[in-house]
MDAnalysis code that builds the backbone (N, CA, C; Angstrom):
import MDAnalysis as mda
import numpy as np

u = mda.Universe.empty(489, n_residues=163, atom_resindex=np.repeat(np.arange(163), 3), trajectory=True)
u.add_TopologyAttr("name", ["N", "CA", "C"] * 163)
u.add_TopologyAttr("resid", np.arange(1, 164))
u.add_TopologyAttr("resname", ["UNK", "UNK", "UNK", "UNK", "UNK", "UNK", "UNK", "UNK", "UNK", "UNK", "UNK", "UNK", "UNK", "UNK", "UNK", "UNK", "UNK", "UNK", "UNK", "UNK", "UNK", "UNK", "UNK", "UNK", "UNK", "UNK", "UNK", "UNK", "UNK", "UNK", "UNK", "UNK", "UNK", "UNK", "UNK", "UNK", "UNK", "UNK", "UNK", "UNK", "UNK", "UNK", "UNK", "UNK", "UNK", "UNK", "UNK", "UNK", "UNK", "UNK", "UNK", "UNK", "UNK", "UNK", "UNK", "UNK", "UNK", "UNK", "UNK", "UNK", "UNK", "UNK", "UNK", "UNK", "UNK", "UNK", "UNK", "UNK", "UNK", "UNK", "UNK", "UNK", "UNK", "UNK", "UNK", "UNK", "UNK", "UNK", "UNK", "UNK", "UNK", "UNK", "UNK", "UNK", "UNK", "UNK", "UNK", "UNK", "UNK", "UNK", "UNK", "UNK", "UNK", "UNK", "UNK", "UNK", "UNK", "UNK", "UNK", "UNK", "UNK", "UNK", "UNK", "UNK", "UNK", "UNK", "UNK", "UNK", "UNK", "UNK", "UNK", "UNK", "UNK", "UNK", "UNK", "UNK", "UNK", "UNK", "UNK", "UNK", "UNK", "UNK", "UNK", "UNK", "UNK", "UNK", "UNK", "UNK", "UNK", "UNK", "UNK", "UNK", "UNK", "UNK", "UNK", "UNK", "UNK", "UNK", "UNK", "UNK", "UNK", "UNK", "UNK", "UNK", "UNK", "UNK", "UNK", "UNK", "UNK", "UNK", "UNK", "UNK", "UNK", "UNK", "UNK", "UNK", "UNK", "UNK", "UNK", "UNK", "UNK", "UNK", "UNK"])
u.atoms.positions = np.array([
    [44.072, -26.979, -9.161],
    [43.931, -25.648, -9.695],
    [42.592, -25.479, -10.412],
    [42.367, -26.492, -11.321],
    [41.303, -26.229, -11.468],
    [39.850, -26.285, -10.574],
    [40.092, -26.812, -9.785],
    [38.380, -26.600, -9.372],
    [38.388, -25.734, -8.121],
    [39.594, -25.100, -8.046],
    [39.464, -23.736, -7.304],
    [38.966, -22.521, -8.130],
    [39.354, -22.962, -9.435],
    [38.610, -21.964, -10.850],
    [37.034, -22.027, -10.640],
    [36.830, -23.579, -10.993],
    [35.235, -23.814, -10.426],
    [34.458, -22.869, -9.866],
    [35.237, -23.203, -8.395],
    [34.320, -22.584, -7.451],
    [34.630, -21.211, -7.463],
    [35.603, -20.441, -7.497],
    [35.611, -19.100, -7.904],
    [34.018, -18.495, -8.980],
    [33.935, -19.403, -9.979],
    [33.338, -18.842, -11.049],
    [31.833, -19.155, -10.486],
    [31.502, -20.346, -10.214],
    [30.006, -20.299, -9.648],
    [30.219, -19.446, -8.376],
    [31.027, -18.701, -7.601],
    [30.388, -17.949, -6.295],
    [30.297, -16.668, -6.941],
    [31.259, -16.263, -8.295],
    [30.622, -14.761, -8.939],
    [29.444, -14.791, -9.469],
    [28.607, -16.384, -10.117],
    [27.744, -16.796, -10.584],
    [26.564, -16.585, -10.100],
    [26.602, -16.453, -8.382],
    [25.620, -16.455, -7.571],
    [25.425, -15.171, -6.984],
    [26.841, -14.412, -7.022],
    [26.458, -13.317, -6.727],
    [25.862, -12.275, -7.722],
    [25.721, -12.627, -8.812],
    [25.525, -11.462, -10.065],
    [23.439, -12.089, -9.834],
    [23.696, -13.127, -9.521],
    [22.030, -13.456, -9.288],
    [21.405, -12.978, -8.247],
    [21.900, -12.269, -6.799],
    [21.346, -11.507, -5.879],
    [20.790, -10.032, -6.310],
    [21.627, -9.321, -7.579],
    [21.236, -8.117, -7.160],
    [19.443, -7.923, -8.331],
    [19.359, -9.077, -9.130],
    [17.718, -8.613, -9.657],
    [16.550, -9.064, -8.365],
    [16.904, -9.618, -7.373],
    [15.887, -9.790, -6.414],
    [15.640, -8.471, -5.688],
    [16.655, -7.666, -5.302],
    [16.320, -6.310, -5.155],
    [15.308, -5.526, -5.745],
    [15.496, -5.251, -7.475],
    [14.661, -4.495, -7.870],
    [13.343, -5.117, -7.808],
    [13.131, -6.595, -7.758],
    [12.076, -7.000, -7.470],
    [11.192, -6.284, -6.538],
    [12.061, -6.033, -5.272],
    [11.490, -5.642, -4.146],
    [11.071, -4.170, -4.466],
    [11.647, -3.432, -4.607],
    [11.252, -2.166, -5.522],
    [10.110, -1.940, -5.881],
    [10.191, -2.778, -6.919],
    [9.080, -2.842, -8.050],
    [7.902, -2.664, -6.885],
    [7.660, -3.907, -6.017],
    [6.783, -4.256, -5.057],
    [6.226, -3.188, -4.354],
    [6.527, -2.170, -3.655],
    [6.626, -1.308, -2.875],
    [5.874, -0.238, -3.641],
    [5.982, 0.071, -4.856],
    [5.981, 1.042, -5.385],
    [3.881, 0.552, -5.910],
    [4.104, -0.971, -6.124],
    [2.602, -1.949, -6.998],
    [1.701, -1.391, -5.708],
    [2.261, -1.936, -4.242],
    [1.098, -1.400, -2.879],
    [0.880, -0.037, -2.988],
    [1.799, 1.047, -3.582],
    [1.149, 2.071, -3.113],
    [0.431, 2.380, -4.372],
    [0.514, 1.874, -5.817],
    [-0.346, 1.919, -6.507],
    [-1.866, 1.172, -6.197],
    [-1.992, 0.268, -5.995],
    [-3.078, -0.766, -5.481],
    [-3.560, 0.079, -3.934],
    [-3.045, 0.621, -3.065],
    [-3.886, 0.985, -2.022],
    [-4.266, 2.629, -2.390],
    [-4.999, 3.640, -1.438],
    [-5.987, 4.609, -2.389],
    [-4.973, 5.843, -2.186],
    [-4.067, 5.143, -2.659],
    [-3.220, 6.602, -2.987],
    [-3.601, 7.491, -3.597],
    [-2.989, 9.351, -3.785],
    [-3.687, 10.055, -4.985],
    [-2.501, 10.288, -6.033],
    [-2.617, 10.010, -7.176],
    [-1.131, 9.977, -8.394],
    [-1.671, 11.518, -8.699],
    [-0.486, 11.955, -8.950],
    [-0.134, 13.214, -10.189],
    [0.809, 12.980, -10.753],
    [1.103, 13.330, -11.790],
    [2.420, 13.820, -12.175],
    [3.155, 15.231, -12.708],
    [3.867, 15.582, -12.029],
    [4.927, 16.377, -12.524],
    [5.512, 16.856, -13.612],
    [6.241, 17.878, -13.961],
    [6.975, 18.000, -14.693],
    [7.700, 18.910, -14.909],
    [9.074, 18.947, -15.595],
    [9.876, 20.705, -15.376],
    [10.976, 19.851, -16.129],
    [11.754, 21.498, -17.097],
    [12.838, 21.001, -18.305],
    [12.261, 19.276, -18.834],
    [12.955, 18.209, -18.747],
    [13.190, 17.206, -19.346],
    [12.592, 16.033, -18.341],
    [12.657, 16.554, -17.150],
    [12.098, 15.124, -15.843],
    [10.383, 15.478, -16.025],
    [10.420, 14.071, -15.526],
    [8.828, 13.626, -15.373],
    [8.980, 13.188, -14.254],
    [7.615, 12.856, -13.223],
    [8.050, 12.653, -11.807],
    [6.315, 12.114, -11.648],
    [6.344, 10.804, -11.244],
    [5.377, 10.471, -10.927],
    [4.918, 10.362, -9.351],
    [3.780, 10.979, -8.838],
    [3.846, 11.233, -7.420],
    [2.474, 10.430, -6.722],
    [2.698, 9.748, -5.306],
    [1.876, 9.158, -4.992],
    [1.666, 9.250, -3.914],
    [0.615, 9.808, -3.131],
    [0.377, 10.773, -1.656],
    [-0.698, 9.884, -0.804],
    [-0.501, 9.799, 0.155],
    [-0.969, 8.925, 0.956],
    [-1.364, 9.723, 2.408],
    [-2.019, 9.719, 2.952],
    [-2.030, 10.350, 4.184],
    [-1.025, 9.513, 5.284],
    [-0.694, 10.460, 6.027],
    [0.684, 9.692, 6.831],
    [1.534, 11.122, 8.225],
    [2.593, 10.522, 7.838],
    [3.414, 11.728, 9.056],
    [4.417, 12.258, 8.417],
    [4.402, 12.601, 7.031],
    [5.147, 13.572, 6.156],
    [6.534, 13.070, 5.478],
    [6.640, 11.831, 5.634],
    [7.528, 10.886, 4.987],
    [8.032, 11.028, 3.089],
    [9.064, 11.815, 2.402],
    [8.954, 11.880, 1.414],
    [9.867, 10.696, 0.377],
    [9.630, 9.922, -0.354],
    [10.760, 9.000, -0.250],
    [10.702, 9.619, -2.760],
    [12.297, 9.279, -3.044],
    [12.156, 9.460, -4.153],
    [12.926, 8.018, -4.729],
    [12.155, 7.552, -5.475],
    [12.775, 6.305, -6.162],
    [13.578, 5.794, -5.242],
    [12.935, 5.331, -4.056],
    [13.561, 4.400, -2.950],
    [14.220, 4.682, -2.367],
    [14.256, 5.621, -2.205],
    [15.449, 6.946, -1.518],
    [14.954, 7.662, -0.694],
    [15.315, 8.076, 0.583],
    [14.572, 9.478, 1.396],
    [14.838, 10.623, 0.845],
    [14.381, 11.616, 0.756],
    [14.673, 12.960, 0.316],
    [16.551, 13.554, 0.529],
    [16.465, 13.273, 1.957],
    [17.816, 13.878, 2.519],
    [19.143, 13.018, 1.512],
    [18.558, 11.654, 1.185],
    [19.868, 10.805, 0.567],
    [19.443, 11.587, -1.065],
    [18.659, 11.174, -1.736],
    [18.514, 11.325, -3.220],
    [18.799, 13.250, -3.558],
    [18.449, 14.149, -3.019],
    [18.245, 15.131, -2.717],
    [19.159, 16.235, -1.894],
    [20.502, 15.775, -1.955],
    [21.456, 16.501, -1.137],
    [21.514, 18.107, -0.697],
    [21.588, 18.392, -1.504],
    [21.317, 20.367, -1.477],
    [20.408, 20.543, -0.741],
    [20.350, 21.533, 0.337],
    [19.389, 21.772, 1.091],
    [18.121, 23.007, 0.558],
    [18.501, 23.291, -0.985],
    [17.837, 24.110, -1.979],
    [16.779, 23.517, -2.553],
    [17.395, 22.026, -3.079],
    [16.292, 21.502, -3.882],
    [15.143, 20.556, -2.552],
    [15.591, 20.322, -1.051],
    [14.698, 19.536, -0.755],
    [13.471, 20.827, -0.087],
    [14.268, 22.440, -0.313],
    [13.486, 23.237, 0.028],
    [11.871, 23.380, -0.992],
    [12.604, 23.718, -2.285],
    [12.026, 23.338, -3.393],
    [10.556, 22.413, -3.200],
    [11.057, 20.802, -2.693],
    [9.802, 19.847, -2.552],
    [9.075, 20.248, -1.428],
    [9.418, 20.622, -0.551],
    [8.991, 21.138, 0.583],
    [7.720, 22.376, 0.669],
    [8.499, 23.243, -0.650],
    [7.032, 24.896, -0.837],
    [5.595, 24.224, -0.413],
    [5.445, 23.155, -1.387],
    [3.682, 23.389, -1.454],
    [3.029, 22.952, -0.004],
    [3.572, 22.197, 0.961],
    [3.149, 21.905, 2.094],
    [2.897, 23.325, 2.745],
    [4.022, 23.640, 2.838],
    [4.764, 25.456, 2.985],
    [3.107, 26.521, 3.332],
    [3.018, 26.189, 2.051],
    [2.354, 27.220, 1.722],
    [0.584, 26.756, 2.100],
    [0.439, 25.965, 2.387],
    [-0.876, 25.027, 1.929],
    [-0.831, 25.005, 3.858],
    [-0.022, 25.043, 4.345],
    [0.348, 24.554, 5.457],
    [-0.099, 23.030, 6.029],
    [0.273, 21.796, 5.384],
    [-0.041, 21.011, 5.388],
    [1.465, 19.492, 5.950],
    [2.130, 20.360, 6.552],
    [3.414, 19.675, 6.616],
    [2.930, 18.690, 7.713],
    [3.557, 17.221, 7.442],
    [3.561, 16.092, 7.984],
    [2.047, 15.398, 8.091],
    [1.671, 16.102, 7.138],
    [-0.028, 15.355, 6.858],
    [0.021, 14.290, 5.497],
    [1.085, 14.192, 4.827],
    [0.455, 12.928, 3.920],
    [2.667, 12.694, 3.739],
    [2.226, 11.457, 2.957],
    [3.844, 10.817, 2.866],
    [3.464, 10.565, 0.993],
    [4.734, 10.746, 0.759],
    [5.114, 10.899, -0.713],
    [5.718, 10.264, -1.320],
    [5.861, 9.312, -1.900],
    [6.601, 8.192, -3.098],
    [6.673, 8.937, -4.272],
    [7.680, 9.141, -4.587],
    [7.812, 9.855, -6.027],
    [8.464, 8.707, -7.424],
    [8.493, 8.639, -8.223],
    [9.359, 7.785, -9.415],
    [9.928, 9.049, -10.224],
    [10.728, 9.449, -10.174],
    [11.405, 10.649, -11.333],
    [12.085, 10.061, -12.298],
    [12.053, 10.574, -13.479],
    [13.090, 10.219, -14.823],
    [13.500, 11.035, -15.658],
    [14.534, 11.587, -16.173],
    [15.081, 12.013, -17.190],
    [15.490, 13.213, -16.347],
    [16.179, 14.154, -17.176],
    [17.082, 15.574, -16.827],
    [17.884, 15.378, -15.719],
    [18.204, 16.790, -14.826],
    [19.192, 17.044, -13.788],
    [18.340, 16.877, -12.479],
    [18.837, 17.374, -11.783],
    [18.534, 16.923, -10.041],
    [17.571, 18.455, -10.210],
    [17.910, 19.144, -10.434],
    [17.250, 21.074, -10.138],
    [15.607, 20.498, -11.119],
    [15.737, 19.573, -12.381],
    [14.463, 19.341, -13.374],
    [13.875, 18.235, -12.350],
    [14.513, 17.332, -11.933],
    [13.731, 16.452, -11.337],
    [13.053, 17.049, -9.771],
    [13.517, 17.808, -8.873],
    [13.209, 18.666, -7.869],
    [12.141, 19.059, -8.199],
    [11.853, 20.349, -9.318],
    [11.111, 20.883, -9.692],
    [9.931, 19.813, -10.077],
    [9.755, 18.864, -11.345],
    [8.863, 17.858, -11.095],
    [7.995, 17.441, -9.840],
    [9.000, 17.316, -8.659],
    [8.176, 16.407, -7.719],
    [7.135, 17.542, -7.166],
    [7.973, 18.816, -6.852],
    [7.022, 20.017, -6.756],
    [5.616, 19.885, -7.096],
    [5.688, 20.199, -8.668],
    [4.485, 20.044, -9.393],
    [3.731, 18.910, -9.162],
    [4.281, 17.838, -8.973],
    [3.291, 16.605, -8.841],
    [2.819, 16.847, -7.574],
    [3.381, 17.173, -6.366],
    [2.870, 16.948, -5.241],
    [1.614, 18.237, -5.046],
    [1.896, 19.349, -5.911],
    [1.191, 20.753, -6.067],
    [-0.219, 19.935, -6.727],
    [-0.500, 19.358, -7.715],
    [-1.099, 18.634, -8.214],
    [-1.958, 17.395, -7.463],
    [-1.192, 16.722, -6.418],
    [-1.779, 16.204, -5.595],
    [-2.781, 16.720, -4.847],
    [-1.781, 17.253, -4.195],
    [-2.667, 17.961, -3.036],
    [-3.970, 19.104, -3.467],
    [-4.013, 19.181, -4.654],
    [-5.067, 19.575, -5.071],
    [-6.108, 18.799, -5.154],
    [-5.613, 17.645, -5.977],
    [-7.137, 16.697, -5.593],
    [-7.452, 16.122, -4.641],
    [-6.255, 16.126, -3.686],
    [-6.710, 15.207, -1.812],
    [-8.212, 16.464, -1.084],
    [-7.629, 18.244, -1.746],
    [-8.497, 18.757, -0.939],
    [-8.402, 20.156, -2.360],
    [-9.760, 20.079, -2.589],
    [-9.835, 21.249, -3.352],
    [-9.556, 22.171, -3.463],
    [-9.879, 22.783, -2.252],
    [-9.661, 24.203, -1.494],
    [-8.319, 24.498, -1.343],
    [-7.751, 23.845, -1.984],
    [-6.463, 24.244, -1.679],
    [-5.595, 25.026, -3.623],
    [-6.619, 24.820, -4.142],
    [-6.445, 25.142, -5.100],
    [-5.924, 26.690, -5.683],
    [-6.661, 27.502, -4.865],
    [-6.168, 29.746, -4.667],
    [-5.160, 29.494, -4.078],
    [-4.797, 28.602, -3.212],
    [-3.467, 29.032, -2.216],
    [-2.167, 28.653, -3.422],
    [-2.559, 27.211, -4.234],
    [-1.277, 26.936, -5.048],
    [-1.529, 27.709, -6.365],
    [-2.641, 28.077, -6.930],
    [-2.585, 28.631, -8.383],
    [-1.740, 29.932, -7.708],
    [-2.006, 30.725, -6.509],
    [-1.555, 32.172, -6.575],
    [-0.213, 32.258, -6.761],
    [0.448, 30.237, -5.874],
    [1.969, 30.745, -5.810],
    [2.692, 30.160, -7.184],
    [1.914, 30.063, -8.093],
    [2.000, 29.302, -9.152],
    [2.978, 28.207, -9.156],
    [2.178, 27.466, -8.268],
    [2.794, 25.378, -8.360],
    [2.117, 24.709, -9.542],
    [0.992, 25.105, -9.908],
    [0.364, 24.295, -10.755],
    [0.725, 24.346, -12.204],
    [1.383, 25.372, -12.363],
    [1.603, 25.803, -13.924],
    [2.788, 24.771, -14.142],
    [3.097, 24.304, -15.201],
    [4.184, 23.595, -15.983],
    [4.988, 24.630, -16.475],
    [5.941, 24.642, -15.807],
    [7.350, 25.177, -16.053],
    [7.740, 24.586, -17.220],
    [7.550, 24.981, -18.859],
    [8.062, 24.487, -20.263],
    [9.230, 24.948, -20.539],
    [10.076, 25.043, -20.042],
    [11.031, 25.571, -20.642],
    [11.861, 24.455, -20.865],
    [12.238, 24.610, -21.949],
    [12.808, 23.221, -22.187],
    [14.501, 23.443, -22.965],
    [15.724, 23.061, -22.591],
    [16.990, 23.418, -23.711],
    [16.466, 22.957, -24.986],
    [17.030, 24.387, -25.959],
    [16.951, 24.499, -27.471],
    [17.976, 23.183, -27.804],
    [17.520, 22.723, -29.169],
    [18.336, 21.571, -29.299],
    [19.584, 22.405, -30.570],
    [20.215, 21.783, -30.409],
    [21.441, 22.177, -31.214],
    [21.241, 21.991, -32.956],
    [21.801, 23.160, -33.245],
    [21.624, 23.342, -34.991],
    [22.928, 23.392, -36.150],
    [22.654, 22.665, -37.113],
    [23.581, 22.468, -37.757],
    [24.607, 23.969, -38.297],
    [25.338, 23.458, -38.464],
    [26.567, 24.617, -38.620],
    [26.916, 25.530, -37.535],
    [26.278, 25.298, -36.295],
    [26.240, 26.526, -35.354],
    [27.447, 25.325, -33.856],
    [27.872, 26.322, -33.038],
    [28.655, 25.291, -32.096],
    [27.641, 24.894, -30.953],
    [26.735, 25.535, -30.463],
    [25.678, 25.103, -29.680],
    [24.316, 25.503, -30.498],
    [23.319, 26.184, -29.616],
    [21.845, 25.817, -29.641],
    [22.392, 27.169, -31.131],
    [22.729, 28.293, -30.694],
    [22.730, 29.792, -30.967],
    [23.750, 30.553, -31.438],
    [24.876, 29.672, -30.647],
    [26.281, 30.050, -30.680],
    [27.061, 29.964, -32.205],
    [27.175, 30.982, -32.762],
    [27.665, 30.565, -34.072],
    [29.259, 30.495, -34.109],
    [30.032, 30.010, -35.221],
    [31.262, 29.937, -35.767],
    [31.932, 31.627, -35.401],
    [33.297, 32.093, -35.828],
    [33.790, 33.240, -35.653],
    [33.401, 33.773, -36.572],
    [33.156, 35.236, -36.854],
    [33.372, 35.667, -37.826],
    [34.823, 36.208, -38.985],
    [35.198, 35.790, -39.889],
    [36.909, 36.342, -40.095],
    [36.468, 37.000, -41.612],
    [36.265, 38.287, -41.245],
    [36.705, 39.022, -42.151],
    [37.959, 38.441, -43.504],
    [38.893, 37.657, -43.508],
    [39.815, 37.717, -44.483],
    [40.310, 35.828, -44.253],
])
């Protein structure tokens, strides 16, 4: 009995040690496209930050190791990443690595937007009237009010009772 315990416990032992070689690989992927002449922007909208890295290619968008279609379900928000090509008419001319962090899927969407709006500004200048007009470049600040004492949300106050 016991050294069926044993071996039980070293094969969970070994498996809890497979999954940091993964992010290793991650990590990796993300160092080449920093190290080769990618162009970085970054993003931003509500609470996400979105770091973006554009490469010339065949229109490949990947987000934190993810393709668009998996990380990105709604066919709203991958419309969303999609505008500035859109508009720039530049679709399937460069491939996109994004890193996003913080807020909702609609804040992080919006981010990659901006970063890639941002990109593609410095890959080609001229492209600069086409995105200021549709305003990609501006930072969307809007940010949720934070919540205040005595109140039930940001604004929302207590009842009022007369008696």
């Amino acid at each position: 009995m016991t050294e069926v315990k044993k071996t039980a416990t070293k094969a969970a032992k070994t498996t809890k040690k497979a999954s940091p070689a993964k992010t290793a690989t991650k990590k990796t992927v993300v160092a080449d496209i920093k190290l080769s002449n990618a162009i970085y922007a970054t993003g931003k909208r509500k609470d996400s930050v979105a770091r973006v890295y554009m490469t010339a290619g065949k229109g490949t968008i990947i987000i934190n190791d993810t393709p668009i279609n998996e990380y990105f379900r709604r066919p709203v928000l991958q419309m969303i990443i999609a505008q500035p090509f859109a508009i720039t008419k530049r679709e399937g001319a460069y491939d996109i690595v994004a890193i996003v962090s913080g807020g909702g899927l609609s804040g992080q969407a919006g981010a990659v937007k901006h970063g890639i709006s941002k990109a593609l500004e410095k890959a080609e200048p001229e492209l600069r009237k086409a995105l200021k007009a549709a305003g990609f470049l501006t930072r969307d600040s809007r940010v949720v009010e934070r919540k205040h004492f005595g109140h039930h949300k940001a604004r929302r106050s207590t009842q009022f009772s007369k008696r």
